[in-house]
Structures are given as C-alpha cells and as structure tokens.
ROKOL-601352 format. One record per residue (C-alpha): residue in one letter; z, x, y; residue number from 1. Coordinates in nm, 4 decimals, always signed. Last residue first. Example, Ala and Ser with C-alpha at 12.3 -4.5 7.8 and 13.67 -1.06 7.14 Angstrom:
// ROKOL-601352
{type: s; Z: +0.7140; X: +1.3670; Y: -0.1060; seq: 2}
{type: a; Z: +0.7800; X: +1.2300; Y: -0.4500; seq: 1}
// end
This chain:
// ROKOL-601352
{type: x; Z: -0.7080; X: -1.3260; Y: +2.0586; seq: 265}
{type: x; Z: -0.6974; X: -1.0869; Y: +1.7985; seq: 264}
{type: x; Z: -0.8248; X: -0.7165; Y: +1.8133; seq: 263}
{type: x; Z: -0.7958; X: -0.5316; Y: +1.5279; seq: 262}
{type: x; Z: -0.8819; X: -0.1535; Y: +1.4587; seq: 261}
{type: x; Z: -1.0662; X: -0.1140; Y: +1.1472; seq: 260}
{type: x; Z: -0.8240; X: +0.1517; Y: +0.8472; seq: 259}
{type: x; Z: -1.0611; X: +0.4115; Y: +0.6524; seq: 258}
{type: x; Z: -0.8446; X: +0.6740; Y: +0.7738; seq: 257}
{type: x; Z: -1.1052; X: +0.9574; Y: +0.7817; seq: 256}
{type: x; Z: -1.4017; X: +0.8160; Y: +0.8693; seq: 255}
{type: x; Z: -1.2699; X: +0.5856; Y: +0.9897; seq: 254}
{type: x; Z: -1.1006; X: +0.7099; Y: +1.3640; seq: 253}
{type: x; Z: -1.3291; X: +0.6363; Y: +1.6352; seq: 252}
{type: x; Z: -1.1267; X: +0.3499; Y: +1.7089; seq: 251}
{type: x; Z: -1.0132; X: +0.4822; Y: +2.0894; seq: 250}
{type: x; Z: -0.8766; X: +0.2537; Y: +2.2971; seq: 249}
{type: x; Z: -0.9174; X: +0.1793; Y: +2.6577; seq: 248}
{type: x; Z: -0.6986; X: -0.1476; Y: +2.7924; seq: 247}
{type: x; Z: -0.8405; X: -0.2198; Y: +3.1409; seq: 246}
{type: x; Z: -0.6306; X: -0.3531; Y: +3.4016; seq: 245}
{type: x; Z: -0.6524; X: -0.0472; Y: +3.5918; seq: 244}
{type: x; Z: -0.7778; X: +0.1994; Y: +3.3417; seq: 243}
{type: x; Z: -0.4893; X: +0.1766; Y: +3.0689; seq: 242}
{type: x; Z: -0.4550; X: +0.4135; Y: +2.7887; seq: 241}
{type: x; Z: -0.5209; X: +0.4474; Y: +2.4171; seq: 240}
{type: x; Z: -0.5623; X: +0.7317; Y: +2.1375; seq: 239}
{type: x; Z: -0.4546; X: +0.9919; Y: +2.3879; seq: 238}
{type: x; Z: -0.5471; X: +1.4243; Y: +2.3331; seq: 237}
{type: x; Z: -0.8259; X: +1.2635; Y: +2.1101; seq: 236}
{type: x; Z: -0.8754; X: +1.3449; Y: +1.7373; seq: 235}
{type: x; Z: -1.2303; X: +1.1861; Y: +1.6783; seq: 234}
{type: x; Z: -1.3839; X: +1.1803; Y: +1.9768; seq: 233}
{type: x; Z: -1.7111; X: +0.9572; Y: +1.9073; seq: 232}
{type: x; Z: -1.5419; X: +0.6271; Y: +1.9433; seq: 231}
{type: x; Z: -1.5759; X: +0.3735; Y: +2.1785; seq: 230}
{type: x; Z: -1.3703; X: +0.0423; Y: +2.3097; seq: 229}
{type: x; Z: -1.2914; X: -0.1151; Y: +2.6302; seq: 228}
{type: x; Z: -1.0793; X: -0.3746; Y: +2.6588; seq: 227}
{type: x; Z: -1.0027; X: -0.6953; Y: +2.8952; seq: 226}
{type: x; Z: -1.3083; X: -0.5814; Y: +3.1184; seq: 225}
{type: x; Z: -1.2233; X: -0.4944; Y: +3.4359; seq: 224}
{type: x; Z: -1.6044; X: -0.4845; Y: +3.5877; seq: 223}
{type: x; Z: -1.5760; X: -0.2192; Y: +3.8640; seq: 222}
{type: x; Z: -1.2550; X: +0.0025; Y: +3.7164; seq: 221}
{type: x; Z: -1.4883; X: +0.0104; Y: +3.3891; seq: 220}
{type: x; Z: -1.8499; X: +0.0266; Y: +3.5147; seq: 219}
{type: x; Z: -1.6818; X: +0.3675; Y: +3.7519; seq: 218}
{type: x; Z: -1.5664; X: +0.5249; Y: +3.3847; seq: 217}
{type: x; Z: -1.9201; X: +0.3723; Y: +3.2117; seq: 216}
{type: x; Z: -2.0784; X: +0.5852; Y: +3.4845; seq: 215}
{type: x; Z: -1.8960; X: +0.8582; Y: +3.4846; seq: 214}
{type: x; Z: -1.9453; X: +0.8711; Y: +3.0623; seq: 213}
{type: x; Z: -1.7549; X: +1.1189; Y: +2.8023; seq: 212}
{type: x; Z: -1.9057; X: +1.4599; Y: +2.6478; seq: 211}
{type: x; Z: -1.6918; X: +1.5415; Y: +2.4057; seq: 210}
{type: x; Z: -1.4501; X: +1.8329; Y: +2.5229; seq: 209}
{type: x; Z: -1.3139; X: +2.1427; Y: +2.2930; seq: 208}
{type: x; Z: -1.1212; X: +2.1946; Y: +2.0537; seq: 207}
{type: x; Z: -1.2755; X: +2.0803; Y: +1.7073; seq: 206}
{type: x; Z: -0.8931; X: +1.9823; Y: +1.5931; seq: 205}
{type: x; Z: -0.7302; X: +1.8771; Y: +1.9329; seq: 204}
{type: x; Z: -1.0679; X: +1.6468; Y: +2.0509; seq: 203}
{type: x; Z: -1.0752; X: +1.6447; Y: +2.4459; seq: 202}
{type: x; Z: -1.2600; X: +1.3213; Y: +2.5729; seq: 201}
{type: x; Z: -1.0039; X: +1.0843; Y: +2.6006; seq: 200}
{type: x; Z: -0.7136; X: +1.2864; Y: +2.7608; seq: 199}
{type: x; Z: -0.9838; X: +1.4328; Y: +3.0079; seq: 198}
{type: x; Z: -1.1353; X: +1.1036; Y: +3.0556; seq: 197}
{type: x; Z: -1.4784; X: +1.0651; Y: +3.1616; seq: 196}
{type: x; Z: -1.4926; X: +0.7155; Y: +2.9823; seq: 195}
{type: x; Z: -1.5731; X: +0.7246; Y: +2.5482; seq: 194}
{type: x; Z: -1.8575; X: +0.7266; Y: +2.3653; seq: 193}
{type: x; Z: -1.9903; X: +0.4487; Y: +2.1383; seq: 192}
{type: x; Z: -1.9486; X: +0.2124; Y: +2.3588; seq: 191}
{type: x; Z: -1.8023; X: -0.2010; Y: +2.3628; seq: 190}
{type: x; Z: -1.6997; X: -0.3613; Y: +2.6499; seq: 189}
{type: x; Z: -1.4923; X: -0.6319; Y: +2.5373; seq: 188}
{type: x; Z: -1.4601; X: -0.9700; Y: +2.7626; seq: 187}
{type: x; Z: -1.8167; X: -0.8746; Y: +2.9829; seq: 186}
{type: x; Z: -1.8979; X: -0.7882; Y: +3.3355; seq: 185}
{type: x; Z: -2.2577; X: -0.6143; Y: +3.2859; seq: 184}
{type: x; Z: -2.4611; X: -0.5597; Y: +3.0079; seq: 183}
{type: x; Z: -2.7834; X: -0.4788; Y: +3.1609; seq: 182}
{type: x; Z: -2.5715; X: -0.2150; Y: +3.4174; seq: 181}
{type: x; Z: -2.4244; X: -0.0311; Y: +3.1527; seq: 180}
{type: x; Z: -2.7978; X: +0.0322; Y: +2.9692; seq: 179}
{type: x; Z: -2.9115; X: +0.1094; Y: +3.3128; seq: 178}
{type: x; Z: -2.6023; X: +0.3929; Y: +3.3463; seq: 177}
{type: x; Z: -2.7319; X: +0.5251; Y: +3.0223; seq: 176}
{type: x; Z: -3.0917; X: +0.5817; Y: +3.1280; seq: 175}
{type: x; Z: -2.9503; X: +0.7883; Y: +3.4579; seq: 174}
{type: x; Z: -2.7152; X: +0.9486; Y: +3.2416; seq: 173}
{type: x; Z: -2.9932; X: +1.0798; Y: +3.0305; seq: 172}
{type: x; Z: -3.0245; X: +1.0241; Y: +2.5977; seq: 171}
{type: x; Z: -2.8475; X: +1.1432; Y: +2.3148; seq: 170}
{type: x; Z: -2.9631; X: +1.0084; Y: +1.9760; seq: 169}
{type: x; Z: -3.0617; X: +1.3061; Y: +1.7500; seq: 168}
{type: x; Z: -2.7850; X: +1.5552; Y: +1.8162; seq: 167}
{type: x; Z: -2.8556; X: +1.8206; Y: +2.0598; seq: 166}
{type: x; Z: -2.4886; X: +2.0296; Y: +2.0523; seq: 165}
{type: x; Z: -2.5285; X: +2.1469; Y: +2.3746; seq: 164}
{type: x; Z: -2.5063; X: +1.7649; Y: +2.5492; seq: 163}
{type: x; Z: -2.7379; X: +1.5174; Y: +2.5965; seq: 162}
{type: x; Z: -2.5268; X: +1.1461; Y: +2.6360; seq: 161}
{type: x; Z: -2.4236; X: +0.9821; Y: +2.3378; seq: 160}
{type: x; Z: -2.5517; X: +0.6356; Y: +2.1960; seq: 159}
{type: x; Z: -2.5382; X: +0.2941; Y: +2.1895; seq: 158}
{type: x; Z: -2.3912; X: +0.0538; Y: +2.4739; seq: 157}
{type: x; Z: -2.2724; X: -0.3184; Y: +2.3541; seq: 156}
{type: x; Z: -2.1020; X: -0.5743; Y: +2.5596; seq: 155}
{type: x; Z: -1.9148; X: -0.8053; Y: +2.3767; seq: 154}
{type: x; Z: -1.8371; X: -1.2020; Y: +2.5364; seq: 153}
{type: x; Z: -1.5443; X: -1.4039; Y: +2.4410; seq: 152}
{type: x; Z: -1.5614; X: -1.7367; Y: +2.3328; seq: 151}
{type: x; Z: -1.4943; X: -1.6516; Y: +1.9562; seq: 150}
{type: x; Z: -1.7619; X: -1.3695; Y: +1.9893; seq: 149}
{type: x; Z: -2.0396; X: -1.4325; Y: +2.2122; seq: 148}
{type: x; Z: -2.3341; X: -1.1391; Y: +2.2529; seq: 147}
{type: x; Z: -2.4260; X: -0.8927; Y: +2.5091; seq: 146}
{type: x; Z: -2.6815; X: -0.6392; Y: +2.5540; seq: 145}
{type: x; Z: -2.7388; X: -0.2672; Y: +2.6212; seq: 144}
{type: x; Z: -2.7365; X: -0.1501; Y: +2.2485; seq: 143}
{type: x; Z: -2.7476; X: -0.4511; Y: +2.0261; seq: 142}
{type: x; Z: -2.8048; X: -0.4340; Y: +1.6014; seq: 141}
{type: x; Z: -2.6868; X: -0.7729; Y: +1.4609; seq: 140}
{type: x; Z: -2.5967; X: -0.7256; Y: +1.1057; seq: 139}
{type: x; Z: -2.6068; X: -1.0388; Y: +0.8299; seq: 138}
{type: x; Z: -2.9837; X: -1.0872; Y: +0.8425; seq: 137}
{type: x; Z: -2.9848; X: -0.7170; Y: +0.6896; seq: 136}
{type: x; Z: -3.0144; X: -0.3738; Y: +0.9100; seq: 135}
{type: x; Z: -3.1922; X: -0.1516; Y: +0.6923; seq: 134}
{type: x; Z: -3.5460; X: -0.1206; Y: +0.8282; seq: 133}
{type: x; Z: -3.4692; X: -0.2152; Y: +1.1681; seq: 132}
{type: x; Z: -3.1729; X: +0.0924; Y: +1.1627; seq: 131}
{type: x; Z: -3.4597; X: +0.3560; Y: +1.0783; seq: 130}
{type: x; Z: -3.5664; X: +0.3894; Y: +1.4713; seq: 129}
{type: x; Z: -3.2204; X: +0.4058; Y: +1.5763; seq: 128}
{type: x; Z: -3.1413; X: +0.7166; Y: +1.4193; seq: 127}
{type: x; Z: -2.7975; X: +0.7809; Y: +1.4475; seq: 126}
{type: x; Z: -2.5779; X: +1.1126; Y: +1.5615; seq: 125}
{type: x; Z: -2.5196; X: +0.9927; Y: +1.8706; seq: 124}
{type: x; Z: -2.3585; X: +0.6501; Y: +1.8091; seq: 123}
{type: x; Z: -2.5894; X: +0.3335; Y: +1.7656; seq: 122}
{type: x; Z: -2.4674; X: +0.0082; Y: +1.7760; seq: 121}
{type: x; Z: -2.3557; X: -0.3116; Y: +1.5538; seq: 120}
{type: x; Z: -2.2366; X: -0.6398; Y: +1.5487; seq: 119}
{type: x; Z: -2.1631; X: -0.7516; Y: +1.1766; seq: 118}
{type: x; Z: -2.1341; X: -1.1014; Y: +1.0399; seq: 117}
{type: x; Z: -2.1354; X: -1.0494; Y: +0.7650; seq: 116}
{type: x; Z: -2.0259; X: -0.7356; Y: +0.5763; seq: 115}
{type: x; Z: -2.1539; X: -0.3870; Y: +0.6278; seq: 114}
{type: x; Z: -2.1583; X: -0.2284; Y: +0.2940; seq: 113}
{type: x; Z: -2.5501; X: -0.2546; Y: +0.1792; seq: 112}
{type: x; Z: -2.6226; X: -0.1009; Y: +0.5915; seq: 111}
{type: x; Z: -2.3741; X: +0.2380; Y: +0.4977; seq: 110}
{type: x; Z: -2.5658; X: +0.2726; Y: +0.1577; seq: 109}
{type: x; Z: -2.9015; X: +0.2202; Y: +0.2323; seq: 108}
{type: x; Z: -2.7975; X: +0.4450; Y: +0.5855; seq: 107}
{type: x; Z: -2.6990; X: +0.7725; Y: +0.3507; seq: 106}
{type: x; Z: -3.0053; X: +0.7394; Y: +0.1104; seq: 105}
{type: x; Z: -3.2131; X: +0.7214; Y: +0.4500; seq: 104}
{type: x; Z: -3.0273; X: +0.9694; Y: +0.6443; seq: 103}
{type: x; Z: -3.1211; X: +1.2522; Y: +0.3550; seq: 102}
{type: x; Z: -3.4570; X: +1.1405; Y: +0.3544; seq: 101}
{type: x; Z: -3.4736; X: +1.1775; Y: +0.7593; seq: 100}
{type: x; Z: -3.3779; X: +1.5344; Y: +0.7495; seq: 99}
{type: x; Z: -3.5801; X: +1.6544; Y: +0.4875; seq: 98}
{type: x; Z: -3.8464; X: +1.5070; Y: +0.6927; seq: 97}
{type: x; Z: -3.7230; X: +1.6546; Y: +1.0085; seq: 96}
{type: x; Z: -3.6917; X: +2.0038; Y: +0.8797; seq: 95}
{type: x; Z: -4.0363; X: +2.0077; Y: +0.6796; seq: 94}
{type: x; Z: -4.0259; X: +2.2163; Y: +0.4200; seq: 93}
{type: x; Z: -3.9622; X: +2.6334; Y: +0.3327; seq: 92}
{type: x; Z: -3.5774; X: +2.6369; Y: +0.3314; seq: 91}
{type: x; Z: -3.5292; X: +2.9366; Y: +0.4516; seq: 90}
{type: x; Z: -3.6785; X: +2.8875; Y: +0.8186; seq: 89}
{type: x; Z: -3.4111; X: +2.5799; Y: +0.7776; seq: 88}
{type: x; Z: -3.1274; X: +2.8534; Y: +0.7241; seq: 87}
{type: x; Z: -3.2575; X: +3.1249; Y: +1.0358; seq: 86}
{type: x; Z: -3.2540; X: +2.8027; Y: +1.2397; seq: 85}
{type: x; Z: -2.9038; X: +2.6942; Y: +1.1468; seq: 84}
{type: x; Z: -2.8183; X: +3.0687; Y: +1.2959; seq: 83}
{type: x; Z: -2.9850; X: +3.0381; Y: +1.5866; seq: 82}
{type: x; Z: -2.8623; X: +2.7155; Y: +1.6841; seq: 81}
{type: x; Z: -2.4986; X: +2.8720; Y: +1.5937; seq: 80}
{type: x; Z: -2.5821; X: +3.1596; Y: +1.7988; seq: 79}
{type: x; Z: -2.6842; X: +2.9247; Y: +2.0890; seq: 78}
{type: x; Z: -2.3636; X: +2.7127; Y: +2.0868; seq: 77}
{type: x; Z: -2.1419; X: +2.9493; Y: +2.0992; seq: 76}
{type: x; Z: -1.8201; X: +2.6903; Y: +2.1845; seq: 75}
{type: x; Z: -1.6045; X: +2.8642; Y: +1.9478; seq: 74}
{type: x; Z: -1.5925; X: +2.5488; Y: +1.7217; seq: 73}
{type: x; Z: -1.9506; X: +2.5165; Y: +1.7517; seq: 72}
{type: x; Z: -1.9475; X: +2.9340; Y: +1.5451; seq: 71}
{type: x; Z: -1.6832; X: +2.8564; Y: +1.3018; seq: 70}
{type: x; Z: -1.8606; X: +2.5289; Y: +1.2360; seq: 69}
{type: x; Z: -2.1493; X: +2.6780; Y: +1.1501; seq: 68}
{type: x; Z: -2.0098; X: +2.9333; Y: +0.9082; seq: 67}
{type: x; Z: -1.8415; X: +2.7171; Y: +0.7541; seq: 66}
{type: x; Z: -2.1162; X: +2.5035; Y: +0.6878; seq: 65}
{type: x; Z: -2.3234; X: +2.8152; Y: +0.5749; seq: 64}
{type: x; Z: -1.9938; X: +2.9148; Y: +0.3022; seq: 63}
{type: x; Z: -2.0091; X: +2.5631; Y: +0.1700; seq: 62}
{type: x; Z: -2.3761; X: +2.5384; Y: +0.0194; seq: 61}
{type: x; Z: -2.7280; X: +2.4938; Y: +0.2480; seq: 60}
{type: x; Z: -2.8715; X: +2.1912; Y: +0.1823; seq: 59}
{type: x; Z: -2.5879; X: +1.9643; Y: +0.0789; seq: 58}
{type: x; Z: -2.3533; X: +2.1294; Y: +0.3000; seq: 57}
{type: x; Z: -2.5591; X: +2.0541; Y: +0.6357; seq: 56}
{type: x; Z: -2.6229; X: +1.6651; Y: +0.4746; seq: 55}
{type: x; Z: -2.2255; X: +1.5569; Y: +0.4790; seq: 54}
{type: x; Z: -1.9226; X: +1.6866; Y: +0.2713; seq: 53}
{type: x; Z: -1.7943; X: +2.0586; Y: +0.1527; seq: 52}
{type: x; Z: -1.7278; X: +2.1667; Y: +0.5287; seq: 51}
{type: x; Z: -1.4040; X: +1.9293; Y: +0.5053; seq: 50}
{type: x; Z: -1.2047; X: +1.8771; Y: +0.8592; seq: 49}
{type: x; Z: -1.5500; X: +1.9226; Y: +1.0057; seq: 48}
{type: x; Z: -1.7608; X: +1.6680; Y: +0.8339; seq: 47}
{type: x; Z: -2.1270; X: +1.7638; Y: +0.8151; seq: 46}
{type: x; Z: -2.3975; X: +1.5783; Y: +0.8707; seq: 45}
{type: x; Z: -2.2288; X: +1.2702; Y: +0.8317; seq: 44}
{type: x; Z: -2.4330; X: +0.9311; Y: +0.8880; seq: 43}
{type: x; Z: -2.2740; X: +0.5944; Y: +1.0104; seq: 42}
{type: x; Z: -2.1967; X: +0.7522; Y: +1.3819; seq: 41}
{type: x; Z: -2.1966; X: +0.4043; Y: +1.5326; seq: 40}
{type: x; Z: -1.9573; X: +0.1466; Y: +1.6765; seq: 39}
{type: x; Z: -1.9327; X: -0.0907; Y: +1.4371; seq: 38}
{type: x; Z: -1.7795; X: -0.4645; Y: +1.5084; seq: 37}
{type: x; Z: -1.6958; X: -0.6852; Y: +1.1948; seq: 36}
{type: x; Z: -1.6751; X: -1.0634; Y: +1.2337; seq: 35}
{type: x; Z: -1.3769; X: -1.3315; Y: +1.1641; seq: 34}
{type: x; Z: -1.1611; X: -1.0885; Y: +1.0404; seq: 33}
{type: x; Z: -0.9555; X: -1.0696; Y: +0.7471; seq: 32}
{type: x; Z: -1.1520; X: -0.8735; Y: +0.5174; seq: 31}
{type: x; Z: -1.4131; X: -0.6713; Y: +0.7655; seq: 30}
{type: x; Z: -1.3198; X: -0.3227; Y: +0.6677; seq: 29}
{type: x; Z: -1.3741; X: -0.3489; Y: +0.3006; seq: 28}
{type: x; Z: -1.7061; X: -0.2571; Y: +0.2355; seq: 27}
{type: x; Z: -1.6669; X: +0.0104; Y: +0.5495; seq: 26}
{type: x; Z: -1.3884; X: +0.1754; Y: +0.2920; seq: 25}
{type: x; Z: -1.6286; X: +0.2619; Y: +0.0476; seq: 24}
{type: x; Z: -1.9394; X: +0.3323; Y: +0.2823; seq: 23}
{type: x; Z: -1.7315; X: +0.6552; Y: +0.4318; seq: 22}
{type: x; Z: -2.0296; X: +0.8017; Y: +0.5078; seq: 21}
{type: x; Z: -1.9409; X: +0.9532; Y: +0.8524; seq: 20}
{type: x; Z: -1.7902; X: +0.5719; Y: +0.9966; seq: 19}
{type: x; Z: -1.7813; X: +0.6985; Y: +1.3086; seq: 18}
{type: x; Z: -1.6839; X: +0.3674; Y: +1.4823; seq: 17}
{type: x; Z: -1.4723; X: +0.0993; Y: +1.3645; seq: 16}
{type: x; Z: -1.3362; X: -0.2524; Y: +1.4821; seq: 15}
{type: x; Z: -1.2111; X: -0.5773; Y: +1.3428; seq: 14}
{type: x; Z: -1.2536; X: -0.8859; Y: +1.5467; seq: 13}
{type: x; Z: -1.0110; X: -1.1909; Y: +1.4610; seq: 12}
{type: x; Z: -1.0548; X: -1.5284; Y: +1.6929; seq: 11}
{type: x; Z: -0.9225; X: -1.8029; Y: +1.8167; seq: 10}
{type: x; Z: -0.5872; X: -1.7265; Y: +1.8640; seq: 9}
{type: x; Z: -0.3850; X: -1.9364; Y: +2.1460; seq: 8}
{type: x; Z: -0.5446; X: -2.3409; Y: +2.1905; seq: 7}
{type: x; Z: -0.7862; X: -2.2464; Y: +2.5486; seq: 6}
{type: x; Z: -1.0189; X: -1.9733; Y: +2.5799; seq: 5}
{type: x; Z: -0.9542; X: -1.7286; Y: +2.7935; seq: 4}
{type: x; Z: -1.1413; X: -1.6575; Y: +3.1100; seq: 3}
{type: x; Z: -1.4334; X: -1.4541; Y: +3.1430; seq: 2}
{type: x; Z: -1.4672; X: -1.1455; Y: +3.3410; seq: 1}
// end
C-alpha cells in the first residue's frame, strides 16, 4: 500500500456507480472534485423502483416490465426468460440490434456528461465494446489496471460475475480473479461489484443476493487497500463496513440520489 502523501489534502475524488441514465445529475457530479471516478452500470434497462423507465419499458409498455420484475423479484428466473422471450419473438427484428441502438442513444448521452478528467469502468450491464467509440480524450476507460490520482494509486476491475440473470458483461471467476491480480496492492481499489458479503450483497427492495466476489473478498484482507469501492447492489443490508483495515463502501447509489460519494485526502 502506498504511503500518504505529505502537506494534508491533496486531493478531491468524487465517486458513482450505476448511474441507470441519470445523465442530468452525472453532468454535475464532478463539481468540486479534482477528477470524477464511475463505476459502471451507465445504461438502464429497466429501473425497478419505476417499471415506466429504461429500454424493457420502451419496447414493450409498463404492464410487461411489471410483469418481469414480478417474476426476477421471485427469484424464477427461467419463467421470466421465457416470458421476455415470448415479447422479443413479438417484436419481429433483430434482438441484439434493437438492443445495441437503444444503448447507443443512452451511452451518447451518459459519455457527453462525464466531465474531465474521468476514470471509468464497466459494470455488468455495459457494453464494453461500444465504450471506445464514446469515451472522449477527457475519460480514461481501465478495467484491470491502475492509474495515479493525487499520489494515490486506483485500481480498477469492470464487470459482474455470470449469474441467472445473464446480463451482457459478466464474465468467470477464474478471469475475474486475473483482472484482481493485474491490479494488485493499490490506495483505492475500485470494482464494480461488491466483496462476498452477506450485508453487502443482499439488496432489501429487489430481495434477494447480488452476486459479490471471493476473490476480490481474499484480494481485500491480502492487499489492505485504504478503501474499497463498488456498486451494483443498490439498497444493501450495510452501506459501509470495515474489512480489516479496509474501509468498504458502497456508492452504487445515483441513479436514484444523484449525490457522488467523496473521498478527500
């Protein structure tokens, strides 16, 4: 871990992950700070505390949304697949390009808001392939690397791990471990999902558990960052707790609030 640097505060870092489309807060969330830090989850598909907003509602009305969210709040899974599949049979077109033009008009928006300088990485409902095409000289897109920030160094980690909900940008444990491994012992280790924490993986409104890392857990009590930051859960049991020497906190709170979460040093 790096030492501090010398002379009190040297820097401001303000913090946010799943944005969901909320570009007109995300235009403001860097005033104040010294450099912006997103944590992914810029589109919304569909926004569970109101079925009216994201790209599930836009294609297929209200009443389908809550539907689908009736069923993946019940944890059954495979008659909610079913039944999303029974819409897009409906629709006649190509899912994934429908799918990807949608993103696109959602990311031109999300990537014109980010101020500069931004450090950026995936969450699990991204598409990373798209993000070179809108990221701007301003936005620094990392996902198993490092970068300095006021003398302190970030570690980024993009991404969610495969679970039964199949969003676009899960990937292996194995894969994700490596990713944790690049980055190694850093200042601010910075995820898009959370530890395997019960309190920090249970969300209290879409009740049931997000799936959390073992591997960034173990990377945690190995490395000792000063912080560790994700998102992804966005109504956790506990907001923030201490891993050995480890502040954890949870910022995965924009969308709704529109508030970054600062860290000064």
């Amino acid at each position: 871990m790096a030492s501090t640097p010398a002379g009190g505060r040297t820097a401001r870092v303000h913090v946010v992950s799943d944005v969901h489309g909320n570009a007109r807060d995300l235009a403001r969330a860097g005033e104040g700070a010294d450099a912006l830090v997103c944590l992914g989850d810029l589109v919304l598909f569909l926004d569970y505390a109101d079925h009216s907003r994201g790209i599930f509602p836009d294609l297929f009305g209200r009443e389908n949304a809550d539907r689908i969210v009736e069923l993946r709040t019940a944890r059954r899974f495979e008659e909610a697949r079913e039944f999303g599949a029974r819409l897009w049979r409906g629709v006649g077109e190509d899912r994934a390009a429908m799918i990807e033009q949608a993103v696109r008009k959602q990311y031109a928006e999300m990537f014109a808001a980010f101020p500069t300088p931004t450090y950026a990485t995936y969450g699990n409902v991204d598409m990373p392939p798209l993000w070179r095409e809108y990221a701007g000289p301003g936005t620094r897109v990392l996902d198993g690397e490092r970068v300095e920030i006021g003398g302190w160094t970030f570690g980024f980690v993009g991404g969610g791990l495969k679970s039964p909900m199949r969003t676009p940008y899960e990937i292996g444990d194995e894969e994700y471990a490596a990713k944790l491994e690049a980055v190694g012992e850093v200042d601010v280790l910075c995820t898009h999902i959370p530890p395997e924490v019960p309190e920090l993986v249970y969300d209290t409104v879409a009740r049931r558990f997000e799936r959390g890392s073992r591997a960034l857990l173990e990377a945690i009590r190995v490395t000792r960052p000063r912080y560790a930051l994700f998102g992804h859960v966005h109504q956790p049991l506990t907001r923030r707790m201490r891993i050995g020497t480890t502040e954890c906190v949870n910022v995965g709170h924009f969308a709704g609030t529109g508030r970054p979460w600062a860290l000064e040093w």
